[in-house]
C-alpha positions in Angstrom: -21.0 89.8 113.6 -24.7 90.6 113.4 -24.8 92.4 110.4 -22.4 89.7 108.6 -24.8 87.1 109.4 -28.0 89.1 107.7 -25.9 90.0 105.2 -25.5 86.4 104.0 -29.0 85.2 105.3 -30.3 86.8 101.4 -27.7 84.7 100.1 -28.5 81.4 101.3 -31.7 81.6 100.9 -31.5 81.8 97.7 -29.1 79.2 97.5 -31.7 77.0 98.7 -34.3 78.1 96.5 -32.1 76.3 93.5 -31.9 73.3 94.7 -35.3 71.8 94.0 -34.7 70.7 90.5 -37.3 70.1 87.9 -37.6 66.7 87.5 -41.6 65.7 87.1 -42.7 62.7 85.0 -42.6 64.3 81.5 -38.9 65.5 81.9 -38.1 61.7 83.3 -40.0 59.4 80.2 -38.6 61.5 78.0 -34.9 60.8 79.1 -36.0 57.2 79.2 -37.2 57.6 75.6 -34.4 59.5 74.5 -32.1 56.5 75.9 -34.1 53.6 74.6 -34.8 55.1 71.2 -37.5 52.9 70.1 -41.0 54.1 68.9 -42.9 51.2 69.7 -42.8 52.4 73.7 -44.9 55.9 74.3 -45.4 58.0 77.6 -47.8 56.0 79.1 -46.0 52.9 79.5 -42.6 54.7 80.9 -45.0 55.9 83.5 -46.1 52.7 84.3 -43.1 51.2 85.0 -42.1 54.8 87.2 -44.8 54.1 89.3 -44.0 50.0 89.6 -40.7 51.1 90.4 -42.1 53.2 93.4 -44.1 50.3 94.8 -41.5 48.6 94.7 -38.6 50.5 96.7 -41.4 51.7 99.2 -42.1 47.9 99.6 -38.3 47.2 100.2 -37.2 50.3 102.1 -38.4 52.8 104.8 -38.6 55.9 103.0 -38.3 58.6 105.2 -41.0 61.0 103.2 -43.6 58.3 103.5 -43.1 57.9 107.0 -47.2 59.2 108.1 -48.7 60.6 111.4 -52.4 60.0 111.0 -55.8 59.7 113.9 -57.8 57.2 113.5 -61.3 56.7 115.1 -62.2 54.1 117.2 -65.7 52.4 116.7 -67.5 51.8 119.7 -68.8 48.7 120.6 -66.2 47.1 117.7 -62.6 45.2 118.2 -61.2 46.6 114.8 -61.8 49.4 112.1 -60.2 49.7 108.5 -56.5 50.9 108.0 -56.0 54.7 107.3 -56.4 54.2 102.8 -52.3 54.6 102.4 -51.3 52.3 105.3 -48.7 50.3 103.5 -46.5 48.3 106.4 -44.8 48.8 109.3 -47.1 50.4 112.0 -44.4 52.0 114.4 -45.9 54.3 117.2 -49.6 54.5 118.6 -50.7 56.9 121.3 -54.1 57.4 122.5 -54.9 61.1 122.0 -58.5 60.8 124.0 -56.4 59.2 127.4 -53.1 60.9 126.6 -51.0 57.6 126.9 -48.5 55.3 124.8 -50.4 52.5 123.4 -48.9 48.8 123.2 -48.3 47.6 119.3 -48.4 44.1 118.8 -46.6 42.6 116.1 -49.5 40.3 115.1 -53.1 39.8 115.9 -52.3 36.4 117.3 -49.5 37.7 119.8 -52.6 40.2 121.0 -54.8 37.5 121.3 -52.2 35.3 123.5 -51.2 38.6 126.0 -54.7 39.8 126.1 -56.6 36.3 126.3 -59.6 37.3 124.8 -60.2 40.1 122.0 -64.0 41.2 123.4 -62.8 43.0 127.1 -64.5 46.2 127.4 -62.7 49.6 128.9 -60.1 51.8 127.2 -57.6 51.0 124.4 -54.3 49.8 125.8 -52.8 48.0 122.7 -52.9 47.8 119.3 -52.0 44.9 115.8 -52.6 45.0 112.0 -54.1 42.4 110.3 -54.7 42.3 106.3 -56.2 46.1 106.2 -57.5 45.9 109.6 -56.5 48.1 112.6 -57.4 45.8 115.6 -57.4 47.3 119.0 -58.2 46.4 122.9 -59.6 46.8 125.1 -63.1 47.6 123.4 -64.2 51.5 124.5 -67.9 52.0 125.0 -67.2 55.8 123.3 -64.9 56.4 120.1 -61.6 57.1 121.2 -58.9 59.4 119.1 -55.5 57.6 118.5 -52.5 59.1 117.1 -50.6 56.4 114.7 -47.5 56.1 112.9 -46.6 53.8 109.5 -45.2 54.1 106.4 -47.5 55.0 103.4 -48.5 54.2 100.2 -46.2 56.0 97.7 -48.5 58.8 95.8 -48.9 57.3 92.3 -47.6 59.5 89.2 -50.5 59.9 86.7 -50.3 63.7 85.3 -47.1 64.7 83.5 -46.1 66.7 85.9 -46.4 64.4 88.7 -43.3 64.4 90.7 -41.7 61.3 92.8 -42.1 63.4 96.1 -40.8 59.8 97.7 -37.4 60.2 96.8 -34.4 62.2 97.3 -33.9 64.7 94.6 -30.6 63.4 93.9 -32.0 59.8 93.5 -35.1 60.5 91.5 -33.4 60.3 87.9 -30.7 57.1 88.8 -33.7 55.4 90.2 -36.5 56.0 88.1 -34.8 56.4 84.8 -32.5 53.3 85.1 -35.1 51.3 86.1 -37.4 52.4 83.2 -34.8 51.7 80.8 -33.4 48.1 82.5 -37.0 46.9 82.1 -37.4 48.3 78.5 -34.3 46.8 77.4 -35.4 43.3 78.8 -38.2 43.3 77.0 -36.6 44.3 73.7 -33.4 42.4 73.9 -35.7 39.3 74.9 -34.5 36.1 73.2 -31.2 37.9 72.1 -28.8 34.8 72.4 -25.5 36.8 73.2 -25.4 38.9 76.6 -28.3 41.8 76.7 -25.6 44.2 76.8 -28.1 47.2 77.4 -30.3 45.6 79.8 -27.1 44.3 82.0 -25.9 48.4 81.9 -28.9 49.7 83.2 -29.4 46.9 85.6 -25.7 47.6 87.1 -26.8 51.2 87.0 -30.1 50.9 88.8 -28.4 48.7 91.7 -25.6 51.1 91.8 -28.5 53.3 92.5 -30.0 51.4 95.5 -26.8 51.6 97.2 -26.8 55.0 97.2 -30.1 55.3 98.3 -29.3 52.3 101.2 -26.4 55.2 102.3 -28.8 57.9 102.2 -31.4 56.2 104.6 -29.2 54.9 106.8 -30.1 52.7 109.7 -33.5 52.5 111.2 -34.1 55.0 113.7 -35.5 52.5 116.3 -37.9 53.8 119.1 -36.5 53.6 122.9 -37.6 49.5 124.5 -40.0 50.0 127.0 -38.7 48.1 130.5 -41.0 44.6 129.9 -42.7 43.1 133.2 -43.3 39.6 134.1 -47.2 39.8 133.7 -49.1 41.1 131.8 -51.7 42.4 133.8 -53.5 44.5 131.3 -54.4 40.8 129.8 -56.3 39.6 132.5 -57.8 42.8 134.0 -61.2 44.2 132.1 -62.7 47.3 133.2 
């Protein structure tokens, strides 16, 4: 049975080496190009609209390869410090590297302000909210403290021709991207068409067709384990 399975460990190996499939920006526009057939449109503005495209489904969905672990610095003496520079949304997990402890995430600033009662008490960080681009923390350490954080990033913005959409899954790059190049092409040169836009609708279906499939691929939200709540908050009241 041994010797079966190393025979066949060459084998999928190479298997897997296939599977990434070449599909960076150039290969993309020009399949957009190729589709919409119209020489007034050039590289440049298929890769705007690939990279609008990525704002937007990282806006809409989690993507798992944009989930980010990141440490951040606390700055003594200060309630808040700046957002890592791809912090997009959804700040999941916080744990406090320096004190080795799970840290409280508020939803919003405000709910911190009600719990904790006051945003100035002094000791070590116990909880954390996001406001604008601001990482707000309490309590207030005296020393910078290191704290592990979890979000979802920023998308990394195609701008070289072989830029790839790193985002996505493989088999969703071209149905997303392309589609959605094309759909938004085809609007603007089917514009004040009186009868249907009959290309515009196709790629439209196509594109949404699409975000189904990429709704399947993602599945649920993997949700962290509740904490057991208490009745008071002590941690609000208490200032070391």
């Amino acid at each position: 049975m041994a010797n079966e399975l190393a025979e066949n460990t060459p084998v999928v190996e190479a298997f897997a080496q296939v599977l990434p499939i070449k599909q960076d920006s150039e290969d993309l526009a020009q399949t957009v190009l190729r589709k919409v057939q119209d020489a007034s449109y050039v590289y440049a503005d298929v890769l705007a609209l690939f990279n609008k495209c990525l704002l937007s489904l990282s806006g809409r969905f989690l993507l798992p390869n944009l989930e980010t672990m990141r440490d951040v610095h606390t700055d003594p003496g200060t309630s808040h410090i700046p957002v890592p520079a791809d912090y997009q949304k959804k700040l999941r997990y916080a744990h406090s590297i320096t004190h080795n402890r799970k840290l409280k995430i508020y939803p919003s600033l405000i709910l911190m302000y009600r719990w904790q009662k006051a945003l100035d008490g002094r000791g070590s960080v116990n909880s954390l909210a996001v406001k604008g681009r601001d990482l707000y923390y309490q309590r207030v350490p005296s020393s910078a403290e290191t704290i592990r954080i979890n979000y979802w990033a920023y998308p990394e913005p195609m701008e070289t021709r072989y830029a790839k959409p790193v985002c996505l899954p493989v088999h969703l790059i071209e149905p997303l991207l392309v589609n959605y190049a094309c759909k938004e092409l085809y609007s603007e040169i089917e514009d004040g068409i009186d009868s249907q836009k009959v290309n515009t609708t196709y790629y439209a279906n196509e594109y949404n067709r699409a975000l189904g499939d990429l709704i399947l691929f993602i599945g649920p939200e993997n949700r962290l384990p509740q904490d057991i709540g208490q009745d008071l908050n002590w941690d609000g009241w208490l200032y070391g």
